[in-house]
MIDOSE-1310 file (N, C-alpha, C; in nm, 2 decimals, decimal comma, always signed):
residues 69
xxxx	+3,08/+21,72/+15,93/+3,15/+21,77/+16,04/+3,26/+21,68/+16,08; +3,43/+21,70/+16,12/+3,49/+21,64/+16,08/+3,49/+21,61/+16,27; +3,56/+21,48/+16,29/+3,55/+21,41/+16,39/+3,65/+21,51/+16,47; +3,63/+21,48/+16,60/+3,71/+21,55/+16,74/+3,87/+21,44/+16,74
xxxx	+3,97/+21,54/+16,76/+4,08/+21,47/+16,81/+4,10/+21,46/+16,94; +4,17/+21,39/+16,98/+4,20/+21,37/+17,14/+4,34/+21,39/+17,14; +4,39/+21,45/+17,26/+4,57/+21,43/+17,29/+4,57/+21,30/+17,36; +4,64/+21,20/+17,31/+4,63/+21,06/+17,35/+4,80/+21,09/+17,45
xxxx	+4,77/+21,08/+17,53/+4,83/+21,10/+17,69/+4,93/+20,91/+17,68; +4,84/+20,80/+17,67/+4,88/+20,63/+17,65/+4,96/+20,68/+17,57; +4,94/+20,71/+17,46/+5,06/+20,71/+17,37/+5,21/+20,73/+17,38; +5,20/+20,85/+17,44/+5,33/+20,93/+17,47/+5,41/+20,78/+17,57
xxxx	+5,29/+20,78/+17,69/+5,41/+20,69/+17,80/+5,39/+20,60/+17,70; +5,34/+20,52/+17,61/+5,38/+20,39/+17,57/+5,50/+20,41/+17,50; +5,51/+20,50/+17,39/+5,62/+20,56/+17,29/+5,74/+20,56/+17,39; +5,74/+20,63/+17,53/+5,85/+20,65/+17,59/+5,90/+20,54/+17,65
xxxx	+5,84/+20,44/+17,66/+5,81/+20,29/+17,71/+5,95/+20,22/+17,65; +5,91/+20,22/+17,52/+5,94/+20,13/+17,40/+6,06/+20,17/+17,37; +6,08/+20,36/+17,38/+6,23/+20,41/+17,37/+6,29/+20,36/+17,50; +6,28/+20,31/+17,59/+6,31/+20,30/+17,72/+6,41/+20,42/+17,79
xxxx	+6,36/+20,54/+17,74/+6,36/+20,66/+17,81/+6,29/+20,68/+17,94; +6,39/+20,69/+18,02/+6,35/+20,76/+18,16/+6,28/+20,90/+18,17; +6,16/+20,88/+18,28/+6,09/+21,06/+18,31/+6,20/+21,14/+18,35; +6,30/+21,13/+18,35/+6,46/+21,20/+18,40/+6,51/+21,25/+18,23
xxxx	+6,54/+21,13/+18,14/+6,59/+21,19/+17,98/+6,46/+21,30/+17,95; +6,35/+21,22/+17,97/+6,24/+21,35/+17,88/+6,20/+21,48/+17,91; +6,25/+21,49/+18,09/+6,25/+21,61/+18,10/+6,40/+21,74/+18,10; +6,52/+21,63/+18,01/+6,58/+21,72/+17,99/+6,63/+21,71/+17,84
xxxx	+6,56/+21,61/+17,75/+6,53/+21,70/+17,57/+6,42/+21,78/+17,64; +6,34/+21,77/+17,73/+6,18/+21,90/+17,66/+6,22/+22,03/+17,78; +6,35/+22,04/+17,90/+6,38/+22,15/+17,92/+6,34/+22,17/+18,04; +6,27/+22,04/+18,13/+6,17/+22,05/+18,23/+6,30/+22,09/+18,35
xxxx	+6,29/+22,08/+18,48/+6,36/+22,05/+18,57/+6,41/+21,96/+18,58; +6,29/+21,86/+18,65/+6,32/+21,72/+18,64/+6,25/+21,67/+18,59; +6,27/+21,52/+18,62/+6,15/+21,38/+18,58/+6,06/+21,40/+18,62; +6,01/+21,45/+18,73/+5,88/+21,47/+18,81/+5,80/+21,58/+18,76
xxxx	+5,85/+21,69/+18,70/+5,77/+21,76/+18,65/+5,70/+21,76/+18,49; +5,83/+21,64/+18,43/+5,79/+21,59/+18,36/+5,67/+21,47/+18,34; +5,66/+21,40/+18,45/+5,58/+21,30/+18,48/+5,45/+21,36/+18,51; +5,44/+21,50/+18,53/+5,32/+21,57/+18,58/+5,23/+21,60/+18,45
xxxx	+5,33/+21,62/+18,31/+5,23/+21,59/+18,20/+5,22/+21,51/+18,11; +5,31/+21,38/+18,14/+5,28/+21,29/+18,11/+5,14/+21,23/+18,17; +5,10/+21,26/+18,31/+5,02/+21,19/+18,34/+4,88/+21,33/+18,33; +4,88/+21,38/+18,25/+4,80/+21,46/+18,27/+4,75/+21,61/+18,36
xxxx	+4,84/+21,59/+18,46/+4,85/+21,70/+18,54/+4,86/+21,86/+18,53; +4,99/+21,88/+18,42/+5,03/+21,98/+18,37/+4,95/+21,93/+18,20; +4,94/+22,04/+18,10/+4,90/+21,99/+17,98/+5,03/+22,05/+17,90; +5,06/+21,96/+17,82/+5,19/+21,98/+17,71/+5,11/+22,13/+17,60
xxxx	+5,17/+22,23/+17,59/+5,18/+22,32/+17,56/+5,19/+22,30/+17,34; +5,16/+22,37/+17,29/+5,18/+22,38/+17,15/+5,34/+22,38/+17,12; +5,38/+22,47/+17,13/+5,53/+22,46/+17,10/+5,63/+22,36/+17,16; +5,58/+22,29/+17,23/+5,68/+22,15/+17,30/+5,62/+22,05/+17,26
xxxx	+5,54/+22,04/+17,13/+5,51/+21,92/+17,07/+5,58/+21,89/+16,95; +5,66/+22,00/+16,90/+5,78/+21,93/+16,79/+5,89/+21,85/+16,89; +5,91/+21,90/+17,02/+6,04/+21,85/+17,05/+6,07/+21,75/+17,11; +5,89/+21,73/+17,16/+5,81/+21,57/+17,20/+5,82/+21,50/+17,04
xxxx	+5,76/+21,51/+16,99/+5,80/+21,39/+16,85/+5,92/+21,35/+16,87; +6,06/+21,47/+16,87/+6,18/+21,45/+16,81/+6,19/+21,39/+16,95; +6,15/+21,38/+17,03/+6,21/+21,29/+17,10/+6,20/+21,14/+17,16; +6,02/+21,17/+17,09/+5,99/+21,00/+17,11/+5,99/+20,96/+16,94
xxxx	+6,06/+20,98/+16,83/+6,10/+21,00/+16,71/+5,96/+20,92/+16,64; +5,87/+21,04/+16,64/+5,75/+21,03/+16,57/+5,67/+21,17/+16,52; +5,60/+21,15/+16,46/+5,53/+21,29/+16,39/+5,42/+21,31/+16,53; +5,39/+21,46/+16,53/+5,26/+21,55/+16,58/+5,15/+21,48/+16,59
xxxx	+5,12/+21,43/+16,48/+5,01/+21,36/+16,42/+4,95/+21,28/+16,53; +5,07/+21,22/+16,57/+5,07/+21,07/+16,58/+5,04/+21,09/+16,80; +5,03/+21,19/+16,82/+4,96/+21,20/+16,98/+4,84/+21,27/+16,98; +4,76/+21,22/+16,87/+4,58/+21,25/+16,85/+4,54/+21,15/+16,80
x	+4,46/+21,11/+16,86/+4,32/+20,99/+16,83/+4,21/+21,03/+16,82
């Protein structure tokens, strides 16, 4: 039985950390309003949807893959 993945949530803010992208740039590559509604799934509040996870990679410039643990 193959192990459970997790959506690693650290990741993303670390990744956006490191780009030193503001919750204001990421929610306008992913289309949001603002930074706040952006910050609402970053922190877990709202959940990032299937289809806005290619344009989360392309924007913290990493693979899909790579926000499961």
């Amino acid at each position: 039985m193959a192990d459970k993945k997790h959506f690693n949530l650290s990741f993303i803010k670390n990744r956006r950390e490191e780009l030193s992208l503001t919750n204001q740039e990421m929610a306008e590559k992913l289309g949001y309003k603002n930074g706040s509604t952006y910050l609402k799934y970053e922190n877990g509040t709202y959940l990032f949807k299937a289809d806005t996870l290619p344009d989360l990679a392309l924007a913290l410039d990493c693979e899909i893959k790579d926000f499961f643990t």
